[in-house]
C-alpha positions in Angstrom: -46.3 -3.0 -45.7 -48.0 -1.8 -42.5 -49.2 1.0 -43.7 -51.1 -1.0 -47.0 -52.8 -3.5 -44.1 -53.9 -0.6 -42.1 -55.3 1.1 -45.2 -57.5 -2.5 -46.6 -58.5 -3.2 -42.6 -60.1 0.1 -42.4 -61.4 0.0 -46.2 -62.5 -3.6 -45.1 -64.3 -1.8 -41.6 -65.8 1.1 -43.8 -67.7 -1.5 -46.4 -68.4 -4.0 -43.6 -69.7 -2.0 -40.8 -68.1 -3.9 -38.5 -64.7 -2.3 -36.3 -66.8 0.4 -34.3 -69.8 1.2 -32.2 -70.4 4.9 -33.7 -73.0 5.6 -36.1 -71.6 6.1 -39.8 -72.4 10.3 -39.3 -70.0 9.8 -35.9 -66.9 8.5 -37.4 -64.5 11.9 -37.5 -61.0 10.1 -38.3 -58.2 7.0 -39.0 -56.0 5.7 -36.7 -53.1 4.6 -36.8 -50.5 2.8 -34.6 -47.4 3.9 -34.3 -45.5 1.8 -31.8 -47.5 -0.9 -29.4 -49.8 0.2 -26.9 -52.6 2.0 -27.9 -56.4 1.5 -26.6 -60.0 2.9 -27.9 -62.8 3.2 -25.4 -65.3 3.4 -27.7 -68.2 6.1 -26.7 -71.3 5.0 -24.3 -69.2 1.6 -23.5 -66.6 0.7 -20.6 -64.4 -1.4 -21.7 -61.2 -0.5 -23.8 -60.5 -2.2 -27.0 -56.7 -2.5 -27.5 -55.7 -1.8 -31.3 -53.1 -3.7 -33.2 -52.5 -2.3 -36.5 -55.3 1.0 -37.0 -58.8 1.4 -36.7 -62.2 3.8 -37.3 -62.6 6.7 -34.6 -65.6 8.9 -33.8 -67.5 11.4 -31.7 -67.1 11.0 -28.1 -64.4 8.3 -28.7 -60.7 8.1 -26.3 -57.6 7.1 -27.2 -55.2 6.2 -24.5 -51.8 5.5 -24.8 -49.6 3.8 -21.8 -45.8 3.8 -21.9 -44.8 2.8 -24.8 -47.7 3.4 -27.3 -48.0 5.9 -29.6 -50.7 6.7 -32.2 -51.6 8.9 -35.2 -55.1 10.3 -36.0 -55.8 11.2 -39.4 -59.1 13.3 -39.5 -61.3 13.2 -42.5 -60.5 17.1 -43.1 -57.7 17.4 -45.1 -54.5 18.0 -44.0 -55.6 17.6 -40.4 -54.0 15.2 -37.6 -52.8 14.3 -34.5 -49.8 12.7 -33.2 -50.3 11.3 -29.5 -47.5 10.2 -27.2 -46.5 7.5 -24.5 -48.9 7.7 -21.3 -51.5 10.0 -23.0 -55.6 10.2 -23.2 -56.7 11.8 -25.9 -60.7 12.4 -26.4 -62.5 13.3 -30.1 -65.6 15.9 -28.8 -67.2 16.9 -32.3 -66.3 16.5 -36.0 -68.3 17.9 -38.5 -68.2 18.8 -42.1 -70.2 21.8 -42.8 -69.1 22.1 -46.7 -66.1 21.2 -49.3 -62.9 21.1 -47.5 -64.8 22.7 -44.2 -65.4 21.2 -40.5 -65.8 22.4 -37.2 -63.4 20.0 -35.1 -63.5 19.9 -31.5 -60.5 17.3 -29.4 -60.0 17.5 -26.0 -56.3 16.3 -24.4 -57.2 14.6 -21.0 -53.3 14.2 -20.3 -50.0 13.6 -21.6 -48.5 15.1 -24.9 -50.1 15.6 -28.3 -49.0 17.1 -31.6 -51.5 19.0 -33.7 -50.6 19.7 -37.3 -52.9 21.9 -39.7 -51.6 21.8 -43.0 -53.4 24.5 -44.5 -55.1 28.1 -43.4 -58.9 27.4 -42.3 -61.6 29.1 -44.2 -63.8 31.4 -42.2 -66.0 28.5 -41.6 -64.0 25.6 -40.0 -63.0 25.4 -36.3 -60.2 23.8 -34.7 -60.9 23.6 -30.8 -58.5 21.8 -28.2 -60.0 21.5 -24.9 -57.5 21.0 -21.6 -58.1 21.5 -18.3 -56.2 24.7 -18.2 -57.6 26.5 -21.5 -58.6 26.0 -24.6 -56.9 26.1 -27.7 -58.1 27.9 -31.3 -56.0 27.2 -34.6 -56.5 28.6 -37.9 -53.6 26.9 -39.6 -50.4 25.6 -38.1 -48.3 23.2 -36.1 -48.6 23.2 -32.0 -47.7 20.8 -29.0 -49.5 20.7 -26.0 -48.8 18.8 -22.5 -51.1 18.5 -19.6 -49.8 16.9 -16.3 -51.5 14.6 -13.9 -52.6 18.0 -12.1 -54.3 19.4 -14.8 -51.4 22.2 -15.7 -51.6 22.7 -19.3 -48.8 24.2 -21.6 -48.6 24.4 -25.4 -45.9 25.1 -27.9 -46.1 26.8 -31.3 -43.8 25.6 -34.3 -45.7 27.4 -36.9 -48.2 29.9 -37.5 -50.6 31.2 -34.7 -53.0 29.9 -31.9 -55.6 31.6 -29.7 -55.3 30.4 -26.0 -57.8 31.7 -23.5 -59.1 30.1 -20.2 -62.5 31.7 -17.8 -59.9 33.8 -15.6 -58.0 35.6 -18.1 -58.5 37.5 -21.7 -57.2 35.4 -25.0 -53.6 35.2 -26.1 -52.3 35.0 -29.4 -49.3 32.5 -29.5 -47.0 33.3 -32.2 -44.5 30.8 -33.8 -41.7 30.1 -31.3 -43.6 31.2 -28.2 -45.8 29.3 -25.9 -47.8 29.6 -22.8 -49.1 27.6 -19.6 -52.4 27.6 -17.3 -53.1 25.8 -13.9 -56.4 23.9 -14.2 -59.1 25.9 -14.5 -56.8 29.0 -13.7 -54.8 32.0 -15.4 -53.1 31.8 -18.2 -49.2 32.6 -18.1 -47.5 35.2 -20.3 -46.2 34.2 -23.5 -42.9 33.5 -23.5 -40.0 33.0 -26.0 -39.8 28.9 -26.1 -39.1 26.1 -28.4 -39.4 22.9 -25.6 -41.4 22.4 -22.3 -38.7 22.4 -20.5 -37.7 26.0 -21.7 -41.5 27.0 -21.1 -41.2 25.8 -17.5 -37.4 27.9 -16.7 -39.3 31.0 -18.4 -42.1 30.8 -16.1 -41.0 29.1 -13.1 -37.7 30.9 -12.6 -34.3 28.8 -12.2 -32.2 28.0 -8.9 -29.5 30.6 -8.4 -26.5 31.6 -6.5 -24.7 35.2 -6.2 -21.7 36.1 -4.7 -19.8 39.4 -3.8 -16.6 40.4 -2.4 -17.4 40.2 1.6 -20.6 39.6 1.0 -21.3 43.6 0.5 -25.2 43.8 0.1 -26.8 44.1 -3.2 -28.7 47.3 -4.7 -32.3 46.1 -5.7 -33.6 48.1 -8.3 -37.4 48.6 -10.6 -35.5 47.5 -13.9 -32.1 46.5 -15.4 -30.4 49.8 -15.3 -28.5 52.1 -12.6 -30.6 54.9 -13.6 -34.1 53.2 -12.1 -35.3 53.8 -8.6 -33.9 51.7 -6.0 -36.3 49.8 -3.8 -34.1 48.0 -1.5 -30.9 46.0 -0.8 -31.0 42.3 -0.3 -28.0 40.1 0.8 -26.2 37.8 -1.6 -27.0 34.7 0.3 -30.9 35.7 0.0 -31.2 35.4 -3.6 -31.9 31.5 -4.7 -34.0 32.0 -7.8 -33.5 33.9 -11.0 -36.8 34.9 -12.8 -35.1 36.4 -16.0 -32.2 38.4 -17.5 -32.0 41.2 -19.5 -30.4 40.8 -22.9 -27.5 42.6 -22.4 -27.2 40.4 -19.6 -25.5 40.7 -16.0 -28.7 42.3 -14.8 -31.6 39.7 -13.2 -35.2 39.5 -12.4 -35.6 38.3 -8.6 -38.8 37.8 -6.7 -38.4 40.3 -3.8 -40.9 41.7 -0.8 -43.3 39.9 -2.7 -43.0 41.7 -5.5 -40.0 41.5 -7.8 -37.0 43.5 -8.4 -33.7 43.7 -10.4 -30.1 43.2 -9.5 -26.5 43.6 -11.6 -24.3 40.9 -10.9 -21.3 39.4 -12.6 -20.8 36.9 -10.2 -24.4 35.5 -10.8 -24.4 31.4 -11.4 -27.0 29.2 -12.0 -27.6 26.0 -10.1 -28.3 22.5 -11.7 -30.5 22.2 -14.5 -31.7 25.6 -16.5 -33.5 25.4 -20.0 -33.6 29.0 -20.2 -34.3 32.4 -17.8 -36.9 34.6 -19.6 -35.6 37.6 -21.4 -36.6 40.7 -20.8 -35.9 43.8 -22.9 -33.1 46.3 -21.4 -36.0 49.3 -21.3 -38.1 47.0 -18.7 -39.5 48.5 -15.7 -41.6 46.9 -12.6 -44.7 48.5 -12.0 -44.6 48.6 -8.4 -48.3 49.0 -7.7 -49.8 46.0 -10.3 -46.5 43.5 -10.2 -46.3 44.4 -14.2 -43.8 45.9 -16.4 -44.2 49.3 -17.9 -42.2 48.1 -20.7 -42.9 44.6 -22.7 -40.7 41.7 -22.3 -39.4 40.4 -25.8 -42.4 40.9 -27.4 -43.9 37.9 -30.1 -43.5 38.6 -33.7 -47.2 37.4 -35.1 -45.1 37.6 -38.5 -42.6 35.0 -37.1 
């Protein structure tokens, strides 16, 4: 029943003219509310108009959500839309369509969480740009969730197919399916990294507390990579090591910031302390490239095939 009013309001607002402050070339998509507490600030005015039911959104339009609100947008490019969640401001930059089932689509996510969902390939001559204040996004066909904190840190998630992230300080990435990748505002971008939440994005990246211990508390070989066989480039004390930046998948071997730089340690006595979504994993054949703080060898690498 809610979705047959939202449909005749917006038929009602189309016929009318009435609903919206955009010109009739401006208006770029429906929308739709999915639990109470959505707002439009309608472009060039200053005060927010809250929506009950769904509405007409253009060009230059944002849609903020508080705590409990959530809406859909519904572009008119088919197969195109936007899910945005609790405590979120969400801003429509362009929407045009250059020519039977082709646009050029530009969003920008302010803060808070969004879900993009493409669901079809686009030709050569659509775009689908999503601006943050860590980098911007580029999608050709797929399904992606992105998150940008009160700080401007930005982070997005791929369920399907492939997106192009790139930001002014660092070349482009292509994000597979599975994989996803983070940027302070206005900084680098991270690696890509095997995740399927945020909160397994932020362990990859950000490490996760540790604790080792060892039979009277012997000191610990620190070595370039998970095996015996690589150079040794110091010892550290068990009671030194408090963070875990990744395991390699055998496992028992760990990734450890050390001398600022980082270095590998074996360990069966490893543990990890309170909350962990998941260290990075690092093939067995990795090695630290003392001299640039990179690997030699690639982490687990992305599959663009999935």
């Amino acid at each position: 029943m809610k979705r047959i009013l939202a449909s005749a309001l917006l038929l009602l607002w189309l016929v009318l003219g009435v609903g919206f402050t955009n010109a009739q070339n401006e208006l770029a998509a429906t929308l739709e509310v999915l639990s109470d507490g959505v707002e439009v600030q309608r472009v060039n005015t200053v005060n927010p108009i809250k929506i009950e039911i769904a509405s007409v959104v253009g060009v230059g339009d944002i849609v903020r959500t508080n705590e409990t609100g959530e809406a859909r947008i519904t572009f008119f490019a088919d197969g195109t839309d936007t899910v945005i969640m609790p405590n979120s401001e969400y801003r429509i930059l362009a929407f045009e369509e250059t020519g039977e089932a082709e646009f050029v689509l530009s969003v920008e996510v302010i803060v808070g969480q969004t879900v993009q969902r493409l669901n079809r390939v686009l030709g050569a001559n659509s775009t689908y740009d999503v601006q943050t204040p860590g980098m911007t996004l580029a999608a050709r066909g797929t399904e992606f969730d992105i998150r940008v904190e009160d700080n401007g840190r930005s982070a997005m998630l791929v369920t399907e197919g492939m997106v192009n992230a790139g930001s002014d300080d660092s070349e482009n990435s292509e994000v597979p399916a599975a994989f996803g990748i983070r940027a302070p505002r206005n900084g680098e971008l991270s690696d890509v990294v095997l995740a399927s939440s945020f909160a397994q994005l932020d362990s990859a990246l950000d490490g996760c507390s540790a604790s080792v211990t060892m039979l009277d508390d012997v000191s610990i070989n620190v070595r370039t990579g998970p095996s015996t066989e690589l150079e040794q480039v110091g010892i550290i004390a068990p009671t030194d090591i408090d963070l875990f930046l990744g395991v390699s998948t055998s496992g028992d071997w760990y990734r450890i910031p050390f001398e600022d730089d980082f270095g590998w340690i074996l360990s069966s006595n490893a543990r990890i302390v309170g909350d962990c979504s998941g260290l990075r994993v690092f093939e067995d054949n990795w090695m630290e490239n003392q001299d640039t703080d990179q690997g030699v060898s690639e982490e687990v690498t992305p599959d663009p095939e999935g």
